[in-house]
VOPAGU-2260 file (C-alpha; in pm, 1 decimal, decimal comma):
REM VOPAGU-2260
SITE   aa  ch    i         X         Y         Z
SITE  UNK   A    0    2338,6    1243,6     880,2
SITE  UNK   A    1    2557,2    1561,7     820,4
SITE  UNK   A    2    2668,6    1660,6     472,0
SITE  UNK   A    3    3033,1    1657,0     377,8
SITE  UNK   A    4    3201,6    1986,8     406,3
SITE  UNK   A    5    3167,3    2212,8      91,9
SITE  UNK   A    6    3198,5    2548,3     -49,9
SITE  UNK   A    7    2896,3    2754,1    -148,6
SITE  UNK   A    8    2816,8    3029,7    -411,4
SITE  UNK   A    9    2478,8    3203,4    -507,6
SITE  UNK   A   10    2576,6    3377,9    -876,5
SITE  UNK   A   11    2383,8    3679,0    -980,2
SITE  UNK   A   12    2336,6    3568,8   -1319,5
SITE  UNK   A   13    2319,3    3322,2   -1547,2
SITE  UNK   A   14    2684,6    3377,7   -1677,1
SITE  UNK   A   15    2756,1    3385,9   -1398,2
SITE  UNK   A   16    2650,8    3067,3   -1237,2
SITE  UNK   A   17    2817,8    2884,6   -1544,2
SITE  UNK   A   18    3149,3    3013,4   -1516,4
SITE  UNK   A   19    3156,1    2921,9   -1139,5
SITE  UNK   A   20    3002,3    2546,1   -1219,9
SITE  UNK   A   21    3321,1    2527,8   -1489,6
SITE  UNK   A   22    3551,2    2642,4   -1239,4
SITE  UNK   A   23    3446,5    2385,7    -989,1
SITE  UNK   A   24    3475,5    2131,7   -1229,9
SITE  UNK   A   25    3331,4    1749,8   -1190,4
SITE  UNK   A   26    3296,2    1834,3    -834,4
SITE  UNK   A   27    3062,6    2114,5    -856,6
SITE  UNK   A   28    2688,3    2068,1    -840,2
SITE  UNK   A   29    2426,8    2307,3    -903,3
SITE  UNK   A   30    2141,7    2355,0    -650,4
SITE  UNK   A   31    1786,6    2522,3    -662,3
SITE  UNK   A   32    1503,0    2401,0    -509,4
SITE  UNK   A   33    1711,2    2159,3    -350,1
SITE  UNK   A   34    1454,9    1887,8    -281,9
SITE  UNK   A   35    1630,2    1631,1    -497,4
SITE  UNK   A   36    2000,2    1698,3    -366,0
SITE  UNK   A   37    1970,5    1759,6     -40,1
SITE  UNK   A   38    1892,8    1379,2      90,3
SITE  UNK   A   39    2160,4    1302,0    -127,5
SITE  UNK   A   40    2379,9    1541,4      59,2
SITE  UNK   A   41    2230,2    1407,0     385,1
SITE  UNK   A   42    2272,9    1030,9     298,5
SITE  UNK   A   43    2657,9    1120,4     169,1
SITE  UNK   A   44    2507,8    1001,1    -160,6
SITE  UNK   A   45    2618,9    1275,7    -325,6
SITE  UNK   A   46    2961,1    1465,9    -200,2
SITE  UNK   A   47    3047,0    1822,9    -420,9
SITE  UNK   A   48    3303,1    2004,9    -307,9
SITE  UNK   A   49    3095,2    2345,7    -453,8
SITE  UNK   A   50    2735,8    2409,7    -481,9
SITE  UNK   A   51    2627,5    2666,8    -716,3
SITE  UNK   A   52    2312,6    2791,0    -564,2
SITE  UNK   A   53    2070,5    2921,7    -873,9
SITE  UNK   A   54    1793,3    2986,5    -670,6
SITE  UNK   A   55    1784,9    3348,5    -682,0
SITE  UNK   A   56    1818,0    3365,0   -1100,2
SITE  UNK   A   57    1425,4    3466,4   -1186,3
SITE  UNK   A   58    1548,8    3423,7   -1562,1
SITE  UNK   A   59    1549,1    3100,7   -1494,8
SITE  UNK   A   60    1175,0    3109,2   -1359,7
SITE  UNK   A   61     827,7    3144,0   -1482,7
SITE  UNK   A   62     621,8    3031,3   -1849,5
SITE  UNK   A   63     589,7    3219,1   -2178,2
SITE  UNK   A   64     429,4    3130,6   -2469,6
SITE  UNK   A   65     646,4    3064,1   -2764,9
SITE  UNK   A   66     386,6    3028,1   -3046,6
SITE  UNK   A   67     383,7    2669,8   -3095,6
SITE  UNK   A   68     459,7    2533,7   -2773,7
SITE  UNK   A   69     547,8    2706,2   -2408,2
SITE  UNK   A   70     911,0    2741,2   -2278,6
SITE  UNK   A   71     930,6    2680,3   -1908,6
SITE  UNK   A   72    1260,7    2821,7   -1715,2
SITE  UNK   A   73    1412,4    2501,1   -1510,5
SITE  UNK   A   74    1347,9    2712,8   -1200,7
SITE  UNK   A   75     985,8    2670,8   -1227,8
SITE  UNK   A   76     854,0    2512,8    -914,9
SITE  UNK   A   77     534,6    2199,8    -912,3
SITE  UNK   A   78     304,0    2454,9    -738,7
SITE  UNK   A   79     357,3    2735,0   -1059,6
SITE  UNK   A   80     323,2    2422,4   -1275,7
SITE  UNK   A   81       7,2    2345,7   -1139,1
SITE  UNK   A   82    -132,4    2697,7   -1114,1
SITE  UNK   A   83     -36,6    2834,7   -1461,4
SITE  UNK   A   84    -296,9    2897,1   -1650,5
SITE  UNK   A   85     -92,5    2867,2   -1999,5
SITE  UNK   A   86      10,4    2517,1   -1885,5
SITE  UNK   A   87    -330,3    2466,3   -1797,2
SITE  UNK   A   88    -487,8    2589,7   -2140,3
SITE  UNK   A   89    -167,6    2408,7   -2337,5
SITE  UNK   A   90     -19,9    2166,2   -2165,6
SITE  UNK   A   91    -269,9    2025,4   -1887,1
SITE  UNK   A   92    -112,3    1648,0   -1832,9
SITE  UNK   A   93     213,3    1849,2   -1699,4
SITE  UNK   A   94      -0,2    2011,3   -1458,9
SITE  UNK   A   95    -192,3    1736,9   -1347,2
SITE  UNK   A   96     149,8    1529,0   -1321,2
SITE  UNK   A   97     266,0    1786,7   -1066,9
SITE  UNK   A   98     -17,3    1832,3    -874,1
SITE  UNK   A   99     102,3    1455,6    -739,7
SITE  UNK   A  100     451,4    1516,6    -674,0
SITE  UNK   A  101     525,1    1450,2    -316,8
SITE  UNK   A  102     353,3    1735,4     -61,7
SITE  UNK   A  103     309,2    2048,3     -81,9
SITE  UNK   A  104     601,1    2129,3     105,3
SITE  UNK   A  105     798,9    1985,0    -153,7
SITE  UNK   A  106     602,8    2115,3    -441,9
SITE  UNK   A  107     683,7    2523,7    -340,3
SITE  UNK   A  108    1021,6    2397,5    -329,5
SITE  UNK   A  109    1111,6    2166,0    -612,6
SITE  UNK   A  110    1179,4    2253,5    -979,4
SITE  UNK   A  111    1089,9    2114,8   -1274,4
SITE  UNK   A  112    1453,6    2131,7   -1371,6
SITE  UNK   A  113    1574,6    1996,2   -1061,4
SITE  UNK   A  114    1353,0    1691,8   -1084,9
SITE  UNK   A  115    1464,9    1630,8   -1499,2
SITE  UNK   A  116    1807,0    1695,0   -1421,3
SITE  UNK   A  117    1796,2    1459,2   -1100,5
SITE  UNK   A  118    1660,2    1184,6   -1381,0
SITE  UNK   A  119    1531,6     955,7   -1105,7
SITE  UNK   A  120    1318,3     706,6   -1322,0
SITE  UNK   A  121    1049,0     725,8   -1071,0
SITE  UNK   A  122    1025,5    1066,8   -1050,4
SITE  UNK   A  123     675,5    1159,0   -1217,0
SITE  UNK   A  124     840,5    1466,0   -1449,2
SITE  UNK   A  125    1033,4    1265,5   -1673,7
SITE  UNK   A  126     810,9    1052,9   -1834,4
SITE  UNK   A  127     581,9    1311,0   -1858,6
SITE  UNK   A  128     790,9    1550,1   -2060,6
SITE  UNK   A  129     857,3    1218,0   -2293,4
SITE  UNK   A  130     533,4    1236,0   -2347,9
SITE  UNK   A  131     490,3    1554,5   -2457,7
SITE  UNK   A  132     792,9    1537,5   -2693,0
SITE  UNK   A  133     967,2    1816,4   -2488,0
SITE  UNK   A  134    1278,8    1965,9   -2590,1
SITE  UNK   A  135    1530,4    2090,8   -2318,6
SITE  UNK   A  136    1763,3    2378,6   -2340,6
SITE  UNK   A  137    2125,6    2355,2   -2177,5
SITE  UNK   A  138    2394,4    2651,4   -2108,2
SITE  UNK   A  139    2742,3    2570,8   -2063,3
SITE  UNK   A  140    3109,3    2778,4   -2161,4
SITE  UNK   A  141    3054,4    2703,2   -2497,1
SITE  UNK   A  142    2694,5    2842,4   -2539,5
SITE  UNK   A  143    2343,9    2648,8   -2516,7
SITE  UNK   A  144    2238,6    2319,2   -2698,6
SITE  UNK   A  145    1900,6    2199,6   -2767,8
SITE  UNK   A  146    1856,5    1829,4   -2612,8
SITE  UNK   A  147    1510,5    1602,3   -2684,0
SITE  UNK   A  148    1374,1    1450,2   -2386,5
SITE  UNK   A  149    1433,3    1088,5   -2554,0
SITE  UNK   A  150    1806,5    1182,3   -2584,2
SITE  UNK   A  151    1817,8    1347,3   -2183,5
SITE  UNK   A  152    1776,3    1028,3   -1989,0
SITE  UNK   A  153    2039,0     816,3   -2056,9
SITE  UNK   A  154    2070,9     579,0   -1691,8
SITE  UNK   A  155    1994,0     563,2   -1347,2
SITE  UNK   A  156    2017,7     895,3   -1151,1
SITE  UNK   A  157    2245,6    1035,7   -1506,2
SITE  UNK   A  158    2147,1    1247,4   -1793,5
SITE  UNK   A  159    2314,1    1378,0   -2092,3
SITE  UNK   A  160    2419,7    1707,3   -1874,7
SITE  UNK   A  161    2770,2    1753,1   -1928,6
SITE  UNK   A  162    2933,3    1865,1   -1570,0
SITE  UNK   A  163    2948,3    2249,7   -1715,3
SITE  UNK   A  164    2612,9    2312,4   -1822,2
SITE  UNK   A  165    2308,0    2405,7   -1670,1
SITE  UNK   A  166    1947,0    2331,1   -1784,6
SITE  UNK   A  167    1810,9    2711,5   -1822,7
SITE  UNK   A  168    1456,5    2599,4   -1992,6
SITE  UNK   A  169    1216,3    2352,0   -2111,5
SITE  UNK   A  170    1049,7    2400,2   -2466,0
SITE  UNK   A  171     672,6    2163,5   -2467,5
SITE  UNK   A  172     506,7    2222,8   -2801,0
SITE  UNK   A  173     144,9    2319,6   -2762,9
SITE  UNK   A  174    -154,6    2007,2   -2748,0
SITE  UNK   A  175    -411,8    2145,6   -3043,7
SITE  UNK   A  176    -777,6    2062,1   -3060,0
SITE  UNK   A  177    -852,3    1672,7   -3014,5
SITE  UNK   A  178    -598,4    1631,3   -2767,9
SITE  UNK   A  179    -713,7    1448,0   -2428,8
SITE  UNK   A  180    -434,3    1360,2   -2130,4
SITE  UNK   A  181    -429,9    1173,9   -1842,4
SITE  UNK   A  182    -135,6    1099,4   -1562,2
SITE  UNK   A  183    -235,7     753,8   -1374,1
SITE  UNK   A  184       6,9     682,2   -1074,7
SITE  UNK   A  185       0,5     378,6    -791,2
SITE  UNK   A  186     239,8     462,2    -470,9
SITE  UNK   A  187     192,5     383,9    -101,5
SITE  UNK   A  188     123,7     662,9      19,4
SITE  UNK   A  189      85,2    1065,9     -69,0
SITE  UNK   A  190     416,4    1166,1     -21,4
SITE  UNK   A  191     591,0     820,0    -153,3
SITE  UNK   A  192     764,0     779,7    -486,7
SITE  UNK   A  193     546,1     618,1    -754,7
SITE  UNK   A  194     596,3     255,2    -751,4
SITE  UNK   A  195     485,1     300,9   -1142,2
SITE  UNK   A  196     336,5     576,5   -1314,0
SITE  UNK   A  197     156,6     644,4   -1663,5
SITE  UNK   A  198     122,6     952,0   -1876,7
SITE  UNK   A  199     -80,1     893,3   -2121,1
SITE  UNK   A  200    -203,2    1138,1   -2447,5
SITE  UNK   A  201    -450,1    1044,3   -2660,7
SITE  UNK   A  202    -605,2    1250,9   -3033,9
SITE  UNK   A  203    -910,6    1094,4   -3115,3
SITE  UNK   A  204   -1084,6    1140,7   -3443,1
SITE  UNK   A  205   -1430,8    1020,3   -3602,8
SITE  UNK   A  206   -1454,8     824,7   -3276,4
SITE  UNK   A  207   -1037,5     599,5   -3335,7
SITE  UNK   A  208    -729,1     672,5   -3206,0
SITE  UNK   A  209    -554,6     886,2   -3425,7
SITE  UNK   A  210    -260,4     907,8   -3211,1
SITE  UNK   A  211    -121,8     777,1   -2868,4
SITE  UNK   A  212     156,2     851,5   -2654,9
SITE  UNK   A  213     247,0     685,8   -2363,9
SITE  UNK   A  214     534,0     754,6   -2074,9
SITE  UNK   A  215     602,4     518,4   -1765,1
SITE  UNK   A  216     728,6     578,3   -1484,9
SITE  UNK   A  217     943,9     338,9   -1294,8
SITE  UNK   A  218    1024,1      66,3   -1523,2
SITE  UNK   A  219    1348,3      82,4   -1572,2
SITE  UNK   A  220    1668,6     296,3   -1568,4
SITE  UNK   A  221    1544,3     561,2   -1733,1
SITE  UNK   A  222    1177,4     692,1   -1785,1
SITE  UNK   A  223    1058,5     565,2   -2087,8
SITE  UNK   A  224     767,9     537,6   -2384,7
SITE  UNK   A  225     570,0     247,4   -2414,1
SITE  UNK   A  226     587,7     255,8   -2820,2
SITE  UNK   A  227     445,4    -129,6   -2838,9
SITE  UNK   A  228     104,1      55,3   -2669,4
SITE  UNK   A  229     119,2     306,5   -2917,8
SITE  UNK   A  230     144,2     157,6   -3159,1
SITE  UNK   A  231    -162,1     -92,1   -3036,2
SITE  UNK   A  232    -352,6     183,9   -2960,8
SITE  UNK   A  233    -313,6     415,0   -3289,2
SITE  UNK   A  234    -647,0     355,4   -3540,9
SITE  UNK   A  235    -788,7     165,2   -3221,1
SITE  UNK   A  236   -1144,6     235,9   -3130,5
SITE  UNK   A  237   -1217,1     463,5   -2834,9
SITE  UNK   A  238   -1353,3     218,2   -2583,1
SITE  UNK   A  239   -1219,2     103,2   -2278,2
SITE  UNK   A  240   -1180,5    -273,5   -2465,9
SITE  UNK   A  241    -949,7    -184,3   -2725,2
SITE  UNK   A  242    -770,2      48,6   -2500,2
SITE  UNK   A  243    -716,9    -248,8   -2229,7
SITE  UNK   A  244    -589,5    -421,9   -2529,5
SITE  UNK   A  245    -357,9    -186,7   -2656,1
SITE  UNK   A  246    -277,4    -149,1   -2325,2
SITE  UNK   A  247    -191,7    -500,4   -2249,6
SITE  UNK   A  248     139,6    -431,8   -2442,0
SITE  UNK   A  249     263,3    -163,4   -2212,4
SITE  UNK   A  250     507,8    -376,1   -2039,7
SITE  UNK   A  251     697,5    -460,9   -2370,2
SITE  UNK   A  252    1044,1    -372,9   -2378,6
SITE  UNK   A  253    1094,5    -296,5   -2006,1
SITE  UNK   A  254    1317,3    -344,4   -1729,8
SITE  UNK   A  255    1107,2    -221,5   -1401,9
SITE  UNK   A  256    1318,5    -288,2   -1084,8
SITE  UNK   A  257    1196,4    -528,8    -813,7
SITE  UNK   A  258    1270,4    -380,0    -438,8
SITE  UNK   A  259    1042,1    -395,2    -110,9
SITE  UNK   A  260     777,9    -176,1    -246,7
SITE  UNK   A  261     721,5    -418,7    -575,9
SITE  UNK   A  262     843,4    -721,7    -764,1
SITE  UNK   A  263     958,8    -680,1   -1141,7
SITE  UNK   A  264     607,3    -863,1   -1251,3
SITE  UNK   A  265     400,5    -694,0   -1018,7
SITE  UNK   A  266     501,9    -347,6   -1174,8
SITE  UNK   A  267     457,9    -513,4   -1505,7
SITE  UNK   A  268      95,5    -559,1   -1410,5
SITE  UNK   A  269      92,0    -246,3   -1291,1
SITE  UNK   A  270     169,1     -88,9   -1572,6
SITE  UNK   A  271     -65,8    -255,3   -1802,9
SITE  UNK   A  272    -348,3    -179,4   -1593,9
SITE  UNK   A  273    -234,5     169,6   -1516,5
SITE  UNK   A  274    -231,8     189,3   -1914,5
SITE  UNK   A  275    -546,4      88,7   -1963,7
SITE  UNK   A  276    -712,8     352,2   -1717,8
SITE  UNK   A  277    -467,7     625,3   -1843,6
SITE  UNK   A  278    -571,3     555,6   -2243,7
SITE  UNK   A  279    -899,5     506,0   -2147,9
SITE  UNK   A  280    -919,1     865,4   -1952,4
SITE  UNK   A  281    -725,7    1064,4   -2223,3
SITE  UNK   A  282    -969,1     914,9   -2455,2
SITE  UNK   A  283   -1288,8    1010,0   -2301,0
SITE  UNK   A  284   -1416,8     639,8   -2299,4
């Protein structure tokens, strides 16, 4: 399909790009890598009368380290994710996460801004920045706010973005010493959305589970964290039986849709088992 008529501007800085997405107002969308709006476009999904094109801000691009953790601008694209060696060294489940987004087509193209900002719940990205207790930075007329991942997603296809601001950067604190990770997805094919997903981090000490952290991907509305498996999992053993236990709770407390690629209880069961392997993984059992 064509795209509904609309106007088009490419700002030459950040400022820049923020004063022409207030201008526009609630019918103003920004674009960058484009591989999340576009079908939308395509589909008349999604109708803006003005896209703000920040594709050519390189503020908005690359990774530095911050100390503590690594700030990522939201222009980053999959491939730099996977190819960075500071997110390899620091933050290696983000990397392996997008290593498995789409193609690679799509991976040169899309950000990791675009794809948090799109908050599709079966998008791989957001659960894995839940995971990693990432904190995301917004710009808007009135400055830049700080916003936790667990506050971002807040429904289907919607996050707490106001219709002014942009998302300039993404602040993931360093993994330390002890730390093991592991993204476990199920789709149809390569290129397919997952039909669910698992990130999964694990801190072992004197052989138990110190501390687990678990993000799915495609069980409900919004990605979420499987704190019943968590909770199962911290002071567990390291072994693939008490992880399959802990495991076994993944499911609690979600919503996962049923369509023609899965039934609600068959992504349960998914999940579960997707836990198990992910915990199991991280944990070097």
């Amino acid at each position: 399909m064509i795209p509904a008529k609309f106007d088009y501007v490419r700002p030459g800085s950040l400022d820049e790009a923020v004063r022409a997405l207030a201008d526009g107002g609630d019918d103003a969308k920004v674009i960058a890598g484009g591989q999340s709006l576009m079908p939308l476009l395509r589909l008349r999904l999604a109708y803006p009368e003005l896209l703000v094109d920040v594709g050519g801000l390189d503020e908005l691009r690359g990774v530095s380290d911050a100390g503590e953790a690594l700030v990522i601008g939201a222009r980053t694209t999959h491939y730099q994710l996977v190819h960075d060696p500071l997110v390899a060294e620091h933050c290696g489940l983000l990397a392996q996460a997008a290593a498995t987004v789409a193609d690679p087509a799509v991976r040169h193209r899309g950000t990791l801004g675009g794809s948090l900002a799109h908050a599709d719940p079966a998008g791989d990205l957001p659960a894995v920045l839940l995971a990693l207790d990432a904190t995301l930075t917004a710009r808007g007329p009135g400055g830049e706010r700080e916003i936790a991942a667990a506050d971002f997603f807040v429904d289907y296809l919607t996050s707490s973005l106001a219709p002014d601001e942009i998302l300039t950067a993404i602040r993931i604190p360093k993994l330390g010493a002890g730390w093991g990770f592991r993204y476990e997805k199920f789709h149809r094919t390569a290129q397919a959305w997952a039909t669910v997903g698992v990130a999964a981090l694990v801190r072992r000490s004197n052989g138990s589970v110190a501390e687990a952290r678990i993000g799915l991907t495609n069980m409900g509305t919004t990605p979420l964290r499987a704190t019943a498996a968590e909770d199962a999992a911290a002071g567990a053993e390291a072994t693939r039986d008490a992880l399959r236990a802990a495991a076994s709770r993944a499911d609690e407390g979600t919503n996962p849709p049923a369509d023609l690629h899965g039934a609600a209880d068959y992504r349960r069961h998914l999940a579960r088992v997707l836990t198990g392997r992910a915990l199991a993984a991280a944990a070097g059992a």
